[in-house]
VOGU-3710 file (C-alpha; in Angstrom, 3 decimals, decimal comma):
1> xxxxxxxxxx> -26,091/8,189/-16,581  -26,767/7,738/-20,215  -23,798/10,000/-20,708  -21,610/7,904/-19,209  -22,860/4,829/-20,823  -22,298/6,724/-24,190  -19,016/7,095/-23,599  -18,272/3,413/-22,587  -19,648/1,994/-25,242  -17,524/4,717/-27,549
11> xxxxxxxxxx> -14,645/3,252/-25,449  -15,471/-0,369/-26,479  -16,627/0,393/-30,226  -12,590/2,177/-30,422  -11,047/-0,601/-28,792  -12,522/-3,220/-30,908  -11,904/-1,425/-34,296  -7,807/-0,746/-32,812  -7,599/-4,828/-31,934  -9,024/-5,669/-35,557
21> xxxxxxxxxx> -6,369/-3,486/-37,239  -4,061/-4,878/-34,980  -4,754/-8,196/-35,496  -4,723/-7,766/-39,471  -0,930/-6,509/-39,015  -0,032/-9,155/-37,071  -2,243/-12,020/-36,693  -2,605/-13,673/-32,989  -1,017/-17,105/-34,137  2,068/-14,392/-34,852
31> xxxxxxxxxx> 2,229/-13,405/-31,810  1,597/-16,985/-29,971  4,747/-18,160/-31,497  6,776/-15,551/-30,413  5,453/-16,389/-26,704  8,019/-19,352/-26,102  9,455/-18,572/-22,924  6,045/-18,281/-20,777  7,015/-17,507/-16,855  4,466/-18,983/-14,485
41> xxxxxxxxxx> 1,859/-16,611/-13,705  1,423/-14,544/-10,199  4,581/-12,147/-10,530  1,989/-9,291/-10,402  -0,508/-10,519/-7,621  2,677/-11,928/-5,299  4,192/-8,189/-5,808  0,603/-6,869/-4,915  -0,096/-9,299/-1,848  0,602/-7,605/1,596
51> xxxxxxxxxx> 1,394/-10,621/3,601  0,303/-9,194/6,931  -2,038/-6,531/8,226  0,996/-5,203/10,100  3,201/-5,402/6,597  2,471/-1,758/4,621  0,236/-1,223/1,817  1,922/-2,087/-1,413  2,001/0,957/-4,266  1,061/0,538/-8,030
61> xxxxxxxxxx> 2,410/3,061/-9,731  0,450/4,772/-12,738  2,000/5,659/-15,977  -1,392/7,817/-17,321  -1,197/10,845/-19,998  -4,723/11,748/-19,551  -8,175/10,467/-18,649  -11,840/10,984/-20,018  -12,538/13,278/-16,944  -9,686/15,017/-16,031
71> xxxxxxxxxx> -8,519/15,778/-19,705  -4,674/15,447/-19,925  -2,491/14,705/-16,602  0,674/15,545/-18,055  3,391/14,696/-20,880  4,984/11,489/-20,903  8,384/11,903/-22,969  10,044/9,473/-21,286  7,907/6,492/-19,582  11,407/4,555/-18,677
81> xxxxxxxxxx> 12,380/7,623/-16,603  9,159/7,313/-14,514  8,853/4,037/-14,205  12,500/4,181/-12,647  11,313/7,106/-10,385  8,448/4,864/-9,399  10,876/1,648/-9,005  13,095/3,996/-6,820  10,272/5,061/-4,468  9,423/1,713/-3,478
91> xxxxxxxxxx> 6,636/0,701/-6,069  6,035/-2,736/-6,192  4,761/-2,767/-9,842  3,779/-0,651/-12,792  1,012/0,038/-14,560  0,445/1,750/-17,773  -2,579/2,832/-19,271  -2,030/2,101/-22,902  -5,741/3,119/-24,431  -4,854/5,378/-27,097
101> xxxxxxxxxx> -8,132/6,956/-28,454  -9,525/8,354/-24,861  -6,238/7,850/-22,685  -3,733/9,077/-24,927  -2,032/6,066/-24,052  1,064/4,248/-26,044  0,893/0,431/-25,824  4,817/1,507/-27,484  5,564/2,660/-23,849  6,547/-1,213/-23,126
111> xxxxxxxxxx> 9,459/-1,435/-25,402  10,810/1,407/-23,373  9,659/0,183/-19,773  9,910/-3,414/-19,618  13,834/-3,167/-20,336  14,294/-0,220/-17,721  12,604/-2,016/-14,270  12,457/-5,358/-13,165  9,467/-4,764/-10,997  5,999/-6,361/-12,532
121> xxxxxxxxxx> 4,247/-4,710/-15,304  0,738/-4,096/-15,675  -1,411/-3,719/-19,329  -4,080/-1,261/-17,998  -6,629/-1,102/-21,231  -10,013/-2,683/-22,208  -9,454/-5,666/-22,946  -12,216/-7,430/-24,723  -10,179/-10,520/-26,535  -7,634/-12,994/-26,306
131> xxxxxxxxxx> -5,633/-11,206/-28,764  -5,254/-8,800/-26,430  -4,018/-11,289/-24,194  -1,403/-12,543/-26,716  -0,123/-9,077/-27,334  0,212/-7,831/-23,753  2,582/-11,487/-23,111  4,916/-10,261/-26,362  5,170/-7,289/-24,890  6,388/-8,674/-21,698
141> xxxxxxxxxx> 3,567/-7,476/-19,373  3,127/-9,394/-16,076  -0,715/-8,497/-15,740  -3,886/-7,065/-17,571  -6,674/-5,317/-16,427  -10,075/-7,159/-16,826  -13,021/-4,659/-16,060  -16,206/-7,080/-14,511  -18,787/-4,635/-16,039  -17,798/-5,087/-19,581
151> xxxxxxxxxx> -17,658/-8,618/-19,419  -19,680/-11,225/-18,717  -19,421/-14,292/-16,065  -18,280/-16,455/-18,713  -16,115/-14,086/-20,722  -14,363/-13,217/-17,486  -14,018/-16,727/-16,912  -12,028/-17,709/-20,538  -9,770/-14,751/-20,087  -8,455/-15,344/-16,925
161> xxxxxxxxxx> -7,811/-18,880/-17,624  -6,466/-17,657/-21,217  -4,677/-15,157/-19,577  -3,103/-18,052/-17,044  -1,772/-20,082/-19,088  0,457/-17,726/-21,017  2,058/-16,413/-18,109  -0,204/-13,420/-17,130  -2,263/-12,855/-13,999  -5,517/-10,582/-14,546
171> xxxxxxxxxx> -6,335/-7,698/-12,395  -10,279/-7,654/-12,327  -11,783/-4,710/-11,806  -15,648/-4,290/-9,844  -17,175/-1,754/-8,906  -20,026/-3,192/-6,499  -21,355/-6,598/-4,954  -23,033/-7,826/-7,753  -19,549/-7,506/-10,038  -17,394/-8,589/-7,264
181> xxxxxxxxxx> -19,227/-11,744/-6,748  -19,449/-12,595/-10,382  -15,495/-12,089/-10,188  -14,591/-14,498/-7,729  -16,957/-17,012/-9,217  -14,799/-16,389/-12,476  -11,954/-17,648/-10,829  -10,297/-14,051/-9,835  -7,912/-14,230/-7,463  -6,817/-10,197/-7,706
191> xxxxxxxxxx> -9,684/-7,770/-7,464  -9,284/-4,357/-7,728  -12,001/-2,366/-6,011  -12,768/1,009/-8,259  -13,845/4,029/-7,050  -14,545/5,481/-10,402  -17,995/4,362/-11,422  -17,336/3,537/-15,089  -21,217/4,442/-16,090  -20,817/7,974/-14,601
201> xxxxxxxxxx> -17,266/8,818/-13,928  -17,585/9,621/-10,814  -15,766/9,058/-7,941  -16,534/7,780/-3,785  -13,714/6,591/-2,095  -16,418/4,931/0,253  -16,429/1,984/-2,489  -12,925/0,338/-1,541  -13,848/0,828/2,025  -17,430/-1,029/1,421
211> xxxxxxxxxx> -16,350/-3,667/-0,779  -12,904/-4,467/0,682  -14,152/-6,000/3,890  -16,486/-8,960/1,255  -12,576/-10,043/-0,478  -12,117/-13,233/0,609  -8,340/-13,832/2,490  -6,893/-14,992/0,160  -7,582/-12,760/-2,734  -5,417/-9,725/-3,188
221> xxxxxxxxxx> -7,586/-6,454/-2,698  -6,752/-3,163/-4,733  -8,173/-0,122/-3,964  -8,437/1,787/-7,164  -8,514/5,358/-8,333  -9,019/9,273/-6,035  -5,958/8,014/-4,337  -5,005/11,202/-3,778  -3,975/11,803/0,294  -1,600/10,272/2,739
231> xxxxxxxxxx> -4,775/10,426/4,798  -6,328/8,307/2,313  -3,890/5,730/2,022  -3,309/5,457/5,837  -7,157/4,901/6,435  -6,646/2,074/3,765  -3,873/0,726/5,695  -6,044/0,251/8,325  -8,081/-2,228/6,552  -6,994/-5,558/4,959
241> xxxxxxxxxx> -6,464/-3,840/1,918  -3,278/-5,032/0,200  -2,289/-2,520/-2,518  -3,326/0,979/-3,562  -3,177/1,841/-7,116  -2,397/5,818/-7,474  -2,147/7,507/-11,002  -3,375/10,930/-11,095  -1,841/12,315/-8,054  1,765/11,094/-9,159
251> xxxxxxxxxx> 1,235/12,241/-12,980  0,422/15,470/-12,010  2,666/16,507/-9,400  5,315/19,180/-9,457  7,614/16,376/-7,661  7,141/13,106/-8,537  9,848/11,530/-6,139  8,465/13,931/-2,997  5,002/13,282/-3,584  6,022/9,225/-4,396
261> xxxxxxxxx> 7,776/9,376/-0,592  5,194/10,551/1,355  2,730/8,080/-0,332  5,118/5,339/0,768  5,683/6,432/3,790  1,795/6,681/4,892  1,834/3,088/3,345  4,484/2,151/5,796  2,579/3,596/8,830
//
């Protein structure tokens, strides 16, 4: 446990010293004047949103070079090829894990991306401030991640609002009751359920199947990482679960469009 706390923390310490250089190139009020043409939020959540239990289980694609646990997934030379691989297979949106220190990630993968899809774009970092916010909308990002255990009630609250009004809807991530309840009183309205328990790393599927059945109707449920089966996916499908997020099973397969069709089509039933 304290492991795993070590290495959060680490996470947060590298993320805030990357935002303050970031914000000393280019200061946030920068980047809010660039920010003219602001789209109405809830591209991302409407892509997400299953409409029916009898509709299938929509697909978020991961764009992920490595991870804490798993050490690196695979190269990514070309993110606009994948992400038109993913578009191809029937994703409904993107994300990309952009946390360079422990990820290997490239927030640079957006000018590639963004031009290459048209299907929603999700930031997938640590966000911890509204410059954050301000850079993901420049870089023409649909959604962010928001991750309920490194935030508070009230933090939560400001960023999604923040996040709201400059044309970005907020994926927020729990892990059990306690963060899922905090969420929704936060005003989320697009939870993703984690399997990963960010103090320890590890992994039960069981969480999306515990917690998933407590979303309210009309907030859009995620199941979140060990995504790994059709099995999986169609035992998800059974559920009112709206959208399955899968990263590591797509980045490290020998083919990406085979593996990317049978994933769809167990989302289909």
């Amino acid at each position: 446990m304290t492991g795993g706390l070590d290495r959060l923390s680490r996470i947060v310490a590298d993320r805030k010293r990357r935002v303050a250089e970031m914000a000393a190139r280019v200061p946030g009020y920068v980047l809010r004047a660039r920010i003219v043409d602001v789209k109405p939020a809830g591209r991302l959540e409407r892509a997400l949103r299953r409409g029916s239990a009898a509709g299938p289980l929509k697909l978020l694609c991961e764009i992920k070079r490595a991870s804490p646990s798993r050490g690196p997934l695979g190269p990514v030379n070309d993110p606009a090829a994948i992400a038109r691989a993913y578009e191809a297979g029937g994703a409904a949106a993107i994300s990309l894990v952009t946390e360079p220190d422990h990820f290997q990630g490239d927030l640079e993968w957006f000018a590639a991306v963004r031009p290459a899809v048209r299907i929603p774009l999700l930031l997938k970092d640590f966000i911890l401030d509204s410059y954050q916010l301000l850079d993901a909308a420049d870089r023409g990002a649909d959604g962010v991640l928001l991750i309920a255990a490194m935030l508070s009630e009230t933090q939560l609250q400001r960023l999604v609002t923040e996040a709201r009004l400059i044309g970005l809807d907020c994926l927020v991530e729990v892990h059990d009751e306690g963060e899922l309840r905090t969420s929704l009183r936060a005003g989320a309205t697009l939870l993703g359920i984690n399997n990963r328990n960010l103090h320890t790393f590890e992994i039960d599927v069981e969480t999306s199947l515990r917690l998933i059945p407590l979303v309210p109707p009309l907030v859009t449920a995620v199941a979140e990482s060990g995504i790994q089966s059709t099995d999986q996916i169609a035992h998800l499908r059974a559920t009112r679960c709206d959208a399955v997020l899968i990263g590591e099973a797509l980045m490290t397969s020998a083919d990406l469009p085979a593996t990317l069709s049978s994933f769809a089509a167990a989302a289909r039933g």
